[in-house]
N, C-alpha and C positions, 0 to 999 in steps of 0.2 A: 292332526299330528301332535306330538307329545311334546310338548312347552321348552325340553331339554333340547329340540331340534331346533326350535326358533332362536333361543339360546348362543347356541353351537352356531349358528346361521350367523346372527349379530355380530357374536366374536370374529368369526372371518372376513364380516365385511369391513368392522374395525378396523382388524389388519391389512386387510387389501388397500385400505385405505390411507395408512400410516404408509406402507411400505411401497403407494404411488410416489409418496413425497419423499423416502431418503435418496439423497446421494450418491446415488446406483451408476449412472452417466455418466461420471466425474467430475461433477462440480467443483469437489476434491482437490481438483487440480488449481483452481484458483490460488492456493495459497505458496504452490511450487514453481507458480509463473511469475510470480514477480516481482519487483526488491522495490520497497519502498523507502523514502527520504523523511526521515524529521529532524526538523531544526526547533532549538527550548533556547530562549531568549533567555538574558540575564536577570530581567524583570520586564513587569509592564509600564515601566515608563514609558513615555512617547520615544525618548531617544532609544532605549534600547528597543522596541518594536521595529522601530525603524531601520536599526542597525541588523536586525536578525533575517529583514527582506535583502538587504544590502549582500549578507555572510550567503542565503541563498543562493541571491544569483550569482556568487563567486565559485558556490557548489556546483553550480550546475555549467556556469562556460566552464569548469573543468572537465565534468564526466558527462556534458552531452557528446563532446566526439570521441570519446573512448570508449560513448555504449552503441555508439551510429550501429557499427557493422556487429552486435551481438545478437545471435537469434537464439538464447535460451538464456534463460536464470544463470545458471553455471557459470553460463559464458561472461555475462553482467557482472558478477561476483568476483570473477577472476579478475576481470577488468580493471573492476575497483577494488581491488585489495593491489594489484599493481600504481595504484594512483594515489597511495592513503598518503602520503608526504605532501603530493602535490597537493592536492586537498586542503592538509591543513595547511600550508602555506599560503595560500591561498584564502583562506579565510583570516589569518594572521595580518596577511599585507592590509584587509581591508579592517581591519580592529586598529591600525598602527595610522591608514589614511584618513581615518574618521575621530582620530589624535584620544582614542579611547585608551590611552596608557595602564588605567586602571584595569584593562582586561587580558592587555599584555602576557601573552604564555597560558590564560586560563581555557585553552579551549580545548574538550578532548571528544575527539572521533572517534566512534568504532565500529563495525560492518561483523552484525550478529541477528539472533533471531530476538524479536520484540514482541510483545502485546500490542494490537492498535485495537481502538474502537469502528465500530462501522462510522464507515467516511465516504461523501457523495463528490464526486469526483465530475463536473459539466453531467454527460449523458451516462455516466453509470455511477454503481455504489459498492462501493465491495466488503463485504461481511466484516465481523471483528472474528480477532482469533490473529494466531502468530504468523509474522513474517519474517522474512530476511528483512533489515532495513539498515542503512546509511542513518546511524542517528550522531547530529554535531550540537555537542550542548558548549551552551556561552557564557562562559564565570558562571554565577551562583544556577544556572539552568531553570530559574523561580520563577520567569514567565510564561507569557501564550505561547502555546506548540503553533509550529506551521508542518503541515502533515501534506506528501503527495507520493504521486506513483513514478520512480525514478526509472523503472525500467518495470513496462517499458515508456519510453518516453513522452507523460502526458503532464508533467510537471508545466505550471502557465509560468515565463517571466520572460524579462528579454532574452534570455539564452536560447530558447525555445521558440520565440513568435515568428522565426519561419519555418517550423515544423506543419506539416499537412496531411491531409487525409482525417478518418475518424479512429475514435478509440477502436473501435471492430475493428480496422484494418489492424491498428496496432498489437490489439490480442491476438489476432487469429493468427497473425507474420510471425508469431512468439510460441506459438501451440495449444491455443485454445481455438475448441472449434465452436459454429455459431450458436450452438444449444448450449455449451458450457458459457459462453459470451450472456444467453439470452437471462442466465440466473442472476446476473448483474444489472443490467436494464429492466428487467421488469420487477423489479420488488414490489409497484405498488400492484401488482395483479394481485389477487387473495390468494391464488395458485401458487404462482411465484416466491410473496410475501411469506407463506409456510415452507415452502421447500428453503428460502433464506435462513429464514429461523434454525432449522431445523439442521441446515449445514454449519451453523454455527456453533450448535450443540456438537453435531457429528465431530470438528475441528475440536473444540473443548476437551473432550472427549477422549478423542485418538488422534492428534494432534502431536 
């Protein structure tokens, strides 16, 4: 056969092979399910580290029962934009009980789409690329990030430690199903691993 057929051969299986691993199933969706929390500390001092798990969990006994009964993004969203006072207030009382005067009035929230890095979350990991997210930054916002998944609800503190079931129950109750679930869990597969990649490009992209 004429060397142009082997060719022509190669290039399709190239492609056959590129185009096993895009985003075709909806991996896609990963980034439309779910609204993520970051908190930026005022620095990394001990005290203010400290202060910024404190500001957490004042985050979250507010909107763990306001996301209870939400079964979509949307719904999550709505929630919390219904609660952004309470919120900060909430974070303010514990700036005011921790006699942080110096931080007094510096805290600003706001519920928009963000940049995260990939971030490993107990049993899954979920791509970098844009989310909706809850980001609460604390006076100069010049420390360590604390990064989780607010909705749906696998954020770890006491607001949360009688929350049950696994993250899979929690995706799939939300609108992911178990193969869009499985792109999360498996990164370290070499399969997996390239189609992560690769959704992240996708997201970059057309995002």
């Amino acid at each position: 056969m004429p060397k142009r057929f082997y060719t022509a051969l190669a290039v399709l299986l190239v492609i056959l092979m590129v185009l096993s691993f895009l985003p075709v199933h909806g991996e896609e969706k990963i980034y439309d399910t779910v609204v993520r929390l970051h908190v930026l500390a005022n620095s990394d001092s001990a005290e203010d580290q400290a202060l910024k798990l404190k500001v957490r969990d004042a985050v979250l006994e507010v909107t763990a029962p306001v996301l209870a009964d939400c079964q979509s993004r949307e719904q999550a969203v709505a929630a919390l934009e219904g609660c952004m006072e309470e919120i900060r207030m909430a974070v303010e009382d514990v700036i005011a009980a921790e006699g942080r005067e110096d931080l007094a009035g510096s805290v600003q929230i706001c519920l928009g789409e963000e940049d995260y890095p990939r971030r490993t979350y107990e049993d899954c990991t979920l791509p970098a690329g844009q989310y909706v997210s809850l980001r609460v930054c604390i006076g100069a916002a010049a420390g360590q990030n604390w990064w989780c998944v607010l909705f749906p609800p696998l954020c770890l503190s006491a607001a949360t430690a009688n929350t049950t079931g696994s993250s899979e129950d929690a995706f799939v109750a939300v609108g992911l199903s178990k193969d869009q679930y499985g792109i999360i869990t498996e990164t370290e597969k070499t399969k997996y691993k390239v189609r992560f990649k690769i959704l992240e490009l996708w997201q970059s992209w057309f995002g």
